[in-house]
C-alpha positions in Angstrom: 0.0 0.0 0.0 1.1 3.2 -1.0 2.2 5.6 2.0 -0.6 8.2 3.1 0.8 11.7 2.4 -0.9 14.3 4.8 0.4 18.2 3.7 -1.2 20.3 6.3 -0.9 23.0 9.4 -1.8 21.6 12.6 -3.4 24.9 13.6 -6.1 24.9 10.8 -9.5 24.0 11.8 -9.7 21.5 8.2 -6.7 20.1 9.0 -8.1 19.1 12.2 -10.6 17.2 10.3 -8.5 15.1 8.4 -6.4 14.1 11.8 -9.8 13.0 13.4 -10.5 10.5 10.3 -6.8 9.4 10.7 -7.5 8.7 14.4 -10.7 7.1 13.7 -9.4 4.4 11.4 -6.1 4.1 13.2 -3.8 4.7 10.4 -0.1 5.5 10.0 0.5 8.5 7.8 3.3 11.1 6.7 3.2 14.7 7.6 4.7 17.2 5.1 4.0 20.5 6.9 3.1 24.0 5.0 3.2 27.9 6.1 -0.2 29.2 7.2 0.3 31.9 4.4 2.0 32.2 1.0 4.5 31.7 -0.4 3.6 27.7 -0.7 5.6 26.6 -3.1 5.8 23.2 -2.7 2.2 22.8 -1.9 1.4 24.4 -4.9 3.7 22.4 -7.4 2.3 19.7 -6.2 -1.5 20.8 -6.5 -1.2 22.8 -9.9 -1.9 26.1 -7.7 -4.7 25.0 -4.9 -3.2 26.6 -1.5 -5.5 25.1 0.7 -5.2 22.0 3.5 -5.0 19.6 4.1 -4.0 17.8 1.0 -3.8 14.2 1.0 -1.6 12.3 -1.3 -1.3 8.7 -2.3 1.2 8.2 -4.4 0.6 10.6 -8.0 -2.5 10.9 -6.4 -3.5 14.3 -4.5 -7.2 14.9 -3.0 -8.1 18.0 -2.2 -10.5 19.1 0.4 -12.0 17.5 3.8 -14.8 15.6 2.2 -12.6 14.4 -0.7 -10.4 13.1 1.5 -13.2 11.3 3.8 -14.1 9.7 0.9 -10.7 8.4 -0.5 -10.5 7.1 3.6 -13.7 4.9 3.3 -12.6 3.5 0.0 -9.0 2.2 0.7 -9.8 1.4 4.5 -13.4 0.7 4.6 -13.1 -0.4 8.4 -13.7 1.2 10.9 -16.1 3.0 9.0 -16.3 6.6 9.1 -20.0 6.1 8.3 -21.2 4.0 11.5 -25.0 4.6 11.0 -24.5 4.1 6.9 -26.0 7.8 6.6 -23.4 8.5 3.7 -25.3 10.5 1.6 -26.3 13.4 4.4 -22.8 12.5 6.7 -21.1 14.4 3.5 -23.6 16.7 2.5 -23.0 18.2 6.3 -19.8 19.5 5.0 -22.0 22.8 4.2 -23.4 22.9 7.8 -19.8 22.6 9.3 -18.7 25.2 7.2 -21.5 27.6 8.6 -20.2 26.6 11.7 -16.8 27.2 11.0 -17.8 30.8 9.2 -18.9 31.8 13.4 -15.7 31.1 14.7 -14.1 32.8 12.3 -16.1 35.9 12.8 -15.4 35.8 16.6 -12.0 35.7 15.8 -11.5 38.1 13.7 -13.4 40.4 15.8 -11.5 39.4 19.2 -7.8 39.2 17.8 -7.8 40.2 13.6 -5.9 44.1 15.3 -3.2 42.6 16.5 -2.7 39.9 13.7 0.3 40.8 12.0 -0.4 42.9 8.6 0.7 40.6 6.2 -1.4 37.9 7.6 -4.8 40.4 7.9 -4.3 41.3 4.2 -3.6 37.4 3.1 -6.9 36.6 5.4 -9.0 39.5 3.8 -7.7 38.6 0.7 -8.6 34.3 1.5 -12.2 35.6 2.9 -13.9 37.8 0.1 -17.0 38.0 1.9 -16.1 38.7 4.9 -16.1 42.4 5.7 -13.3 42.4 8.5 -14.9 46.0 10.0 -18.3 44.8 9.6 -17.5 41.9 11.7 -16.1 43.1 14.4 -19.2 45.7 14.8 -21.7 42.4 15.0 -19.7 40.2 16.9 -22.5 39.3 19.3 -24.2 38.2 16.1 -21.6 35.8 15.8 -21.7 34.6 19.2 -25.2 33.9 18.5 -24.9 31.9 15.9 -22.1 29.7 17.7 -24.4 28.9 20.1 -27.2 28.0 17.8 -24.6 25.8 15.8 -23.5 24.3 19.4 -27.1 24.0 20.7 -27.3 21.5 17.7 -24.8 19.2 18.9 -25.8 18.9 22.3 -29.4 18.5 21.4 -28.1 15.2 19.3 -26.2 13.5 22.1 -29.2 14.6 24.5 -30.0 11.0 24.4 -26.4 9.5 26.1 -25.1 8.9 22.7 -21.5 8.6 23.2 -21.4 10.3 19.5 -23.0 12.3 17.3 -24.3 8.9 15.1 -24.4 6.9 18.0 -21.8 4.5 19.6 -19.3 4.8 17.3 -17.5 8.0 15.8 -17.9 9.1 12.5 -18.3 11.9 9.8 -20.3 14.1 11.6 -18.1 14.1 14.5 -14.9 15.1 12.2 -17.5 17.8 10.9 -18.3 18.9 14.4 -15.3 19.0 16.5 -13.1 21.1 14.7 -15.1 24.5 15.3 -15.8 23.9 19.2 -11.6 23.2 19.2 -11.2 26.6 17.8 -13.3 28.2 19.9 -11.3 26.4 23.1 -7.8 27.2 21.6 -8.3 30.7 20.2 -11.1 32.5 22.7 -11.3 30.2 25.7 -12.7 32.4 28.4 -15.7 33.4 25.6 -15.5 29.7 24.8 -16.6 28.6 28.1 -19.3 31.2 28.8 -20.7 30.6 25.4 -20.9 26.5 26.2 -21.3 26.9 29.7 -25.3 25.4 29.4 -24.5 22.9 26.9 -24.1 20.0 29.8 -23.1 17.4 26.8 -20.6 18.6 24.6 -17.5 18.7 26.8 -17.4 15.2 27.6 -18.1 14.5 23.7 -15.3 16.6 22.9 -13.0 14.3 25.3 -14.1 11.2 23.9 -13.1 12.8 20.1 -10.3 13.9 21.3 -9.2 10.5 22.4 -9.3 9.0 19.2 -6.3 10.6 18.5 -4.6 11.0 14.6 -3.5 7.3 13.7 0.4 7.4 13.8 2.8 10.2 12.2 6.2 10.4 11.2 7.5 13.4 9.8 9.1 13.7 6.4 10.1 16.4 3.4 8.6 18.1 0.6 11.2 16.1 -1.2 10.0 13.2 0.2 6.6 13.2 -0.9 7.7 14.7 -4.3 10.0 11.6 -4.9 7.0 9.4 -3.9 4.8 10.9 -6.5 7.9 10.8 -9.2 8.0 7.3 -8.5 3.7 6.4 -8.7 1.1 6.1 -11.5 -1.9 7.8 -10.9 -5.1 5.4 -10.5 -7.4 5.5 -13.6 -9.5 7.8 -13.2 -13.8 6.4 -13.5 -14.0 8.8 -17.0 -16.2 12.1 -17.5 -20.2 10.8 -17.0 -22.6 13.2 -19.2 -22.9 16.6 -17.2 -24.7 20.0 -17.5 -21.3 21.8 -18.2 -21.0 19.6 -21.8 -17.3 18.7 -20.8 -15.5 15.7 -22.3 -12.5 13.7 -21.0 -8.9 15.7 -21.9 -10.7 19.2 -22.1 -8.8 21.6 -20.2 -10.5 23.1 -17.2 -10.0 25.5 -14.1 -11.1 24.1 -11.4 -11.4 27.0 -8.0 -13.0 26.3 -5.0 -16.3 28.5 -5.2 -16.2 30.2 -1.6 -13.0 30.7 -0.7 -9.4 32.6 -2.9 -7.5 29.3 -2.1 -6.3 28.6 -5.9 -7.6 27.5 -8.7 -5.8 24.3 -11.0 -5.7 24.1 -14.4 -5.4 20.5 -16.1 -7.1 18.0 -18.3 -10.3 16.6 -17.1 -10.1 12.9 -16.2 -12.9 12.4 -14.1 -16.2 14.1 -13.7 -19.7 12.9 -11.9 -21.6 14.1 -9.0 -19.2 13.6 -6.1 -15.9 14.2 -8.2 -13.6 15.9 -10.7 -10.3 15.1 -11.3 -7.3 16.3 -13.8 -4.5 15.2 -14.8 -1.4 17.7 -14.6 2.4 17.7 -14.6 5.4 19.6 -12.7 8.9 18.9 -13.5 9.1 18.5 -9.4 6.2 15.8 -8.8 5.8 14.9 -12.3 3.0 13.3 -13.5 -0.2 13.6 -11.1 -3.8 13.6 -10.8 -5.4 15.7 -8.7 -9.3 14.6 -6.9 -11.9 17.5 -6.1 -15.1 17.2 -4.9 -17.9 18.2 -6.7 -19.4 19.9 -3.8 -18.3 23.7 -3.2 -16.3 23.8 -6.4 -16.6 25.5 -9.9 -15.5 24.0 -12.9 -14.6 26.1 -15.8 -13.9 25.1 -19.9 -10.6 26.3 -21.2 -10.8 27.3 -24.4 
């Protein structure tokens, strides 16, 4: 089995995603870490321009967001499954919840700490966050709070029951969507953290119990490292382009950019397109040959002419 390549940040909130699905299905992985801002070089050489983490890679084989990801998990190592209650269908489309929930923290944040944050990090972060009007923010932070609690108030409702997770007995996708945001809340604004929780008599022990499952097993290694590994792979073959509103046909050239976010966009030739996927096939004189796995979900496609 080809090694499980894991280029990430520990401190970002996604990243903290993938560990949990590590943890979960106890696997051994290698850790390439990347800056928190540009420039990425390597991360981008090896992604065709996507900034964003984590990234996973197998081999030639690079997938690209937290669902994507999830999904590669459950294929290679089906057990344990990161879909206890066999909800797959709605355990992915909660990506977009956690992503509301995530969109609160941030807006905390930024309110509590974004004038102190060094100015090459605020612009990078404006510039990441086009929505997000940093004055506007801080001005309706107890929105924000607000919201939090809402988002929280939806957890603890669910393991109301004695639940030991959100999907029962066993952990799973929704608590790798969950956990991240209350975690950023306890490491970045703990004092509001805990008054803004304080009622919620269920999630603290559920956060333990996440927390225990740990990240499988890391060891360290290079950029180099994982570039050699993908020198030395053949991508998988790619399930072909299935009929789809854009028209597209397999070796078109597309830009693919997630459709919230400035975290890249990749050009390459389509190999893969359906519902849950597209993937294109690319080539840098660093990781040569590679193909590189969105979602469908959250990202735009665009034809090349």
């Amino acid at each position: 089995m080809t090694d499980l390549i894991l280029h990430h940040y520990d401190a970002s909130p996604f990243t903290q995603r993938a560990l949990r699905m590590l943890g979960i299905k106890k696997l051994a992985w290698r850790s390439v870490e990347t800056p928190m801002m540009p420039p990425k070089d390597d991360l981008v050489a090896l992604t065709g321009g996507y900034r964003g983490t984590p990234v996973l890679q197998i081999g030639a084989d690079i997938y690209i967001d937290s669902q994507r990801i999830a999904r590669e998990l459950e294929r290679r190592f089906p057990t344990p499954s990161l879909f206890p209650g066999h909800d797959i269908g709605l355990a992915l489309a909660m990506v977009k919840w956690s992503d509301a929930f995530f969109r609160t923290t941030l807006h905390i944040s930024i309110a509590l700490t974004a004038d102190s944050w060094p100015k090459e990090f605020r612009q990078d972060r404006e510039y990441l966050f086009p929505d997000v009007n940093f004055a506007a923010v801080t001005r309706d932070v107890a929105h924000a709070q607000t919201q939090f609690r809402a988002h929280a108030a939806c957890i603890d409702q669910q393991l109301a029951d004695g639940r030991a997770f959100l999907e029962g007995e066993a952990p799973g996708l929704y608590d790798v969507h969950a956990h991240p945001f209350v975690w950023v809340a306890r490491s970045y604004f703990s004092e509001l953290a805990i008054e803004l929780l304080r009622e919620f008599e269920h999630i603290e022990p559920w956060e333990a119990r996440v927390t225990a499952l740990g990240e499988g097993q890391r060891h360290v290694i290079t950029a180099e490292a994982a570039f050699a590994a993908a020198r030395a792979a053949e991508p998988e073959r790619p399930s072909g382009v299935k009929p789809d509103p854009l028209g597209l046909a397999e070796g078109d050239a597309v830009l693919v950019a997630p459709d919230d976010t400035r975290r890249g966009a990749v050009r390459g030739q389509l190999v893969a397109l359906d519902e849950h996927e597209v993937a294109v096939h690319r080539t840098h004189e660093q990781c040569g040959d590679v193909v590189v796995h969105f979602p469908r979900l959250g990202y735009r496609v665009t034809p090349l002419a």
